[in-house]
C-alpha positions as CSV (number, residue, x, y, z in Angstrom):
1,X,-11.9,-4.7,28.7
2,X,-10.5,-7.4,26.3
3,X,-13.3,-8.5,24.2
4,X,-11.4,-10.2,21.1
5,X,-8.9,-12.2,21.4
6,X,-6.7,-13.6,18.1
7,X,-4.9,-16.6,18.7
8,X,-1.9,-18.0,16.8
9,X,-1.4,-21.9,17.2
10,X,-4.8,-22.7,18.4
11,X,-4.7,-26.3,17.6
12,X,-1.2,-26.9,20.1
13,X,-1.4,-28.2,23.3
14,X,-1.2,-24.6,24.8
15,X,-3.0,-22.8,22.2
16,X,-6.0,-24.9,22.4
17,X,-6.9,-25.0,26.5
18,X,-5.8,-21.1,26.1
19,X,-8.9,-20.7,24.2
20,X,-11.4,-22.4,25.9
21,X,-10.3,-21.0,29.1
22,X,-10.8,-17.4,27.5
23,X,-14.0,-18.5,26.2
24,X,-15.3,-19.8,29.5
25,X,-14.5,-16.1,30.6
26,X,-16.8,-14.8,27.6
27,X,-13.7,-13.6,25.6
28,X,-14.8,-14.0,21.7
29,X,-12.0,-16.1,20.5
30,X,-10.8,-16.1,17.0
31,X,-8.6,-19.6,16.9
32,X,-6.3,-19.6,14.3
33,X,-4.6,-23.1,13.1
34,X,-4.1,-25.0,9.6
35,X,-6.2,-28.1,11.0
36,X,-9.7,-27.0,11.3
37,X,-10.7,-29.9,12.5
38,X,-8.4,-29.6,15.6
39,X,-9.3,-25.9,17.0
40,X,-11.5,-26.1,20.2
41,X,-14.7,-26.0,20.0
42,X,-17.0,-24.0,21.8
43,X,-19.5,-21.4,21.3
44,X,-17.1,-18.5,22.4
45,X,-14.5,-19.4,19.7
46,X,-14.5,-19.3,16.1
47,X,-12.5,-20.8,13.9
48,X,-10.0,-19.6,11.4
49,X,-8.0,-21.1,8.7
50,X,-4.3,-20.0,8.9
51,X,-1.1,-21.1,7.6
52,X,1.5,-19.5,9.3
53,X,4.1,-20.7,7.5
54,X,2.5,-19.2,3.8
55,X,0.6,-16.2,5.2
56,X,1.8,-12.8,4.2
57,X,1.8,-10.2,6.9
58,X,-1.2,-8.6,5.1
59,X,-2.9,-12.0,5.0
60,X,-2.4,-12.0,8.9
61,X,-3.2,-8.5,8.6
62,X,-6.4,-8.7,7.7
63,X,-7.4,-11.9,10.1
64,X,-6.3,-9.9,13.2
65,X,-8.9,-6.6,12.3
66,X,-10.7,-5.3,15.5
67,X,-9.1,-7.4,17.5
68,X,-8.1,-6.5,21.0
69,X,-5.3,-8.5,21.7
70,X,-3.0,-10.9,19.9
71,X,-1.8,-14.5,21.7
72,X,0.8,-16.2,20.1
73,X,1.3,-20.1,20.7
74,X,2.3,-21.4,17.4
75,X,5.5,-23.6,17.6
76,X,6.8,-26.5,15.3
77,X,8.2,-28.5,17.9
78,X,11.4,-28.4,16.3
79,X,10.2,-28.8,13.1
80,X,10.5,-25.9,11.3
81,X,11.6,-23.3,13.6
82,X,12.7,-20.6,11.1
83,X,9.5,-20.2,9.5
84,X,7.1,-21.3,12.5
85,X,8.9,-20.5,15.5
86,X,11.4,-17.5,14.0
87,X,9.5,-15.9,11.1
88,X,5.9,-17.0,11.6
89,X,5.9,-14.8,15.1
90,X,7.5,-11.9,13.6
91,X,5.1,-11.8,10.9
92,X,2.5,-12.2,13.4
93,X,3.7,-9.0,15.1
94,X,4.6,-6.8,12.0
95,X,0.9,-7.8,11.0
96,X,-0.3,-6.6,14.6
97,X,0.8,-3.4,13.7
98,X,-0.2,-3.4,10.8
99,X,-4.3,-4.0,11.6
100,X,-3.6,-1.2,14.6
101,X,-3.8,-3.9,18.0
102,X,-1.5,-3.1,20.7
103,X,-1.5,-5.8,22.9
104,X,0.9,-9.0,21.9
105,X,1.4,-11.8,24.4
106,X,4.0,-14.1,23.1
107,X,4.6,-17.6,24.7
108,X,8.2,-18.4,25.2
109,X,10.1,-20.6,26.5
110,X,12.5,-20.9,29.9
111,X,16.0,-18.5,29.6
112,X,15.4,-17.8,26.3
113,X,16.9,-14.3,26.9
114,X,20.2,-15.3,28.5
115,X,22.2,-17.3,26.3
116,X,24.6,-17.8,28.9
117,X,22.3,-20.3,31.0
118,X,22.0,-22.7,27.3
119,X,25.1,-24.7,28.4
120,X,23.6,-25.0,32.1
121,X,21.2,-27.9,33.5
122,X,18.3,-28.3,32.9
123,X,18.8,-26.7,29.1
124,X,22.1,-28.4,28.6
125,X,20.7,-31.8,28.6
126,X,17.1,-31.2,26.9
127,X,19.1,-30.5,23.5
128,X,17.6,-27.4,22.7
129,X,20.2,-24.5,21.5
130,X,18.5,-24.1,17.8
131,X,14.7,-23.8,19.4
132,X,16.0,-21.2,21.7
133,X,17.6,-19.3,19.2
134,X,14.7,-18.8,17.2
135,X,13.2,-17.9,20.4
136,X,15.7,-15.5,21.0
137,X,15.3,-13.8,18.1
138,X,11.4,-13.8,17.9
139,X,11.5,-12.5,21.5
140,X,14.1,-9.6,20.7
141,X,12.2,-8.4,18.1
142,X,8.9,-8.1,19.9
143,X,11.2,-6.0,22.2
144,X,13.6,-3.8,20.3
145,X,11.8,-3.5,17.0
146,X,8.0,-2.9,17.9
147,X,5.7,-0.7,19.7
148,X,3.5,-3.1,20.6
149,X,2.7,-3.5,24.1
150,X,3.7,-7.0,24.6
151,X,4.1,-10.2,27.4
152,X,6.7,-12.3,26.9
153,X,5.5,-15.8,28.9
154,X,8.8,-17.7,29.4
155,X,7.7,-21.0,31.1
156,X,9.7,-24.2,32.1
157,X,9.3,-27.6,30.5
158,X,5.5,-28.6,29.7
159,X,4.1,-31.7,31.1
160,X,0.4,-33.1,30.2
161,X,-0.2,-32.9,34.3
162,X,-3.5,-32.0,35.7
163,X,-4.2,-28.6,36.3
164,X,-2.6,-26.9,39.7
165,X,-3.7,-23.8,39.4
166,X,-0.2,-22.4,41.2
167,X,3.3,-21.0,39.6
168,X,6.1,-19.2,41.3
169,X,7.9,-16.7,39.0
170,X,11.3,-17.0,40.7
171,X,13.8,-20.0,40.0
172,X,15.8,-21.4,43.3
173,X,18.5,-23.7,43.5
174,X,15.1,-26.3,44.6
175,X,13.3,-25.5,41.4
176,X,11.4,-28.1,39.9
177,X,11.4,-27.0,36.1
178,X,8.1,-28.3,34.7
179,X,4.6,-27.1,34.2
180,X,1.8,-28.3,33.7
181,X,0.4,-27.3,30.3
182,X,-3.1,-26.3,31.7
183,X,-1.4,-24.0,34.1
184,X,0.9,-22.4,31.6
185,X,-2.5,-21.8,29.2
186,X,-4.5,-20.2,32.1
187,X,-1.6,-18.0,33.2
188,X,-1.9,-17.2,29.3
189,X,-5.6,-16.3,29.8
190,X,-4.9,-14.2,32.9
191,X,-1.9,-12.5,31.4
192,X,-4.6,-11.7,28.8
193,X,-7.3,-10.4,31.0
194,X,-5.3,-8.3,33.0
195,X,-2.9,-5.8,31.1
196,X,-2.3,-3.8,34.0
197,X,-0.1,-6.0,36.1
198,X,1.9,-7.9,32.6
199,X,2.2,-5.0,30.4
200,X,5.8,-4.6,28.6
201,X,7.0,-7.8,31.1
202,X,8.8,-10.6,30.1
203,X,7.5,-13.1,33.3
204,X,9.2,-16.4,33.9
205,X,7.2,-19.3,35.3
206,X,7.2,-23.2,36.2
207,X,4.9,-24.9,39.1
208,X,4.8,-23.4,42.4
209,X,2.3,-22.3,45.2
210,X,1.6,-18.7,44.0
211,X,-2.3,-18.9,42.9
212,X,-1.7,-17.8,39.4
213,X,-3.4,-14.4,39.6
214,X,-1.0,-13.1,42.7
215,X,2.2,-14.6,40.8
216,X,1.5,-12.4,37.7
217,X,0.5,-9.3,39.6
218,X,3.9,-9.5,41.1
C-alpha cells in the first residue's frame, strides 16, 4: 500500500492537483517546489523546499528517505530544460536509488520515445524538438540505466479544461490530442495507487471515454 508519496514539481500545474488528489486518497504527500508559498495546501501534504536545479543527488537523497514512491512533474516550460527537464529528473532518479525507493513515475510528454513522429502533425507545428529531447533522454535513462521500477506517463497537449475523468491510451487517425490537466494529474494519482497494472510501462494518454482506472489497467 503506497503510504508516502515524494513529489517533484509540486507547485506546476500537474504537480499541484496531483497532490491534492493523493491527499484526498489519504496518501501523506511530501510536495517538493522552490515557491513555498505555491505548494498545495492541505492537511495530507507537507511542504518541502527544493531547488531542483542546485540540489545534489544527496540533497534529493536525503528528502526522498522512507518514501514509497517518487512522482516526478517538474518541467521549465522551456526554460531551462537541461537542468530542469534533462538533469533535474535524472538526479531525481539517481537520488531514488540512492535513499533505497523503487517506485518512479515520471510525467512525460506525447512521442517522446520515437523521434521519427517530431517532424509529424501535431508535434511538427507546436515547435517542440529541444523539449522532447531532454525528454528523450530523461525518459531513456529511467529505462536503460536504472533499476527502478518506473511509469513513464506520456500525455498529449495540456489544456486548463474541466475535469473528464476519461482517457483512451491509443491514438487514431480521429485523435483529438489534448488533455485536460486534471485528468492527466489523477491518471498520475491512479498510476500511483495501483503498481500492479503500470509497473515498468511507458502509457500514452490524451482525452477519451475510458474511465481512467480501466484505461491504465489495460
Amino acid at each position: 500500500m503506497v503510504k508516502k508519496v515524494f513529489i517533484v514539481g509540486a507547485t506546476g500545474r500537474v504537480g499541484s492537483q496531483a497532490a491534492l488528489d493523493l491527499a484526498e486518497r489519504g496518501v501523506e504527500v511530501y510536495a517538493g517546489g522552490r515557491a513555498l508559498d505555491r505548494l498545495p495546501k492541505h492537511e495530507n501534504i507537507t511542504p518541502i523546499a527544493l531547488d531542483l536545479a542546485q540540489a545534489s543527488v544527496n540533497e534529493l537523497a536525503e528528502k526522498f528517505q522512507g518514501m514509497d514512491s517518487i512522482l516526478f512533474t517538474a518541467g521549465s516550460r522551456g526554460k531551462d530544460l537541461l537542468r530542469i527537464d534533462a538533469f533535474g529528473a535524472v538526479k531525481a532518479m539517481q537520488a531514488a536509488e540512492k535513499s533505497g525507493v523503487n517506485r518512479f513515475v515520471l510525467l512525460s510528454s506525447m512521442y517522446v520515445l520515437q523521434p521519427e513522429k517530431w517532424q509529424e502533425e501535431p508535434l511538427k507545428s507546436a515547435d517542440l524538438e529541444e523539449f522532447n529531447i531532454a525528454k528523450f533522454f530523461a525518459d531513456h535513462y529511467l529505462m536503460d540505466s536504472t533499476n527502478l521500477n518506473y511509469t513513464i506517463l506520456q500525455p498529449t497537449g495540456l489544456t486548463e479544461t474541466p475535469y473528464t475523468g476519461k482517457i483512451t491510451t491509443e491514438y487514431t487517425n480521429t485523435t483529438q490530442y489534448k488533455n485536460s490537466i486534471p485528468d492527466v494529474a489523477m491518471t498520475l494519482a491512479e498510476i500511483i495507487l495501483h503498481p500492479e497494472w503500470t509497473s515498468r510501462r511507458v502509457i500514452m494518454m490524451t482525452g477519451g471515454d475510458t474511465p481512467i482506472i480501466e484505461a491504465i489497467a489495460q
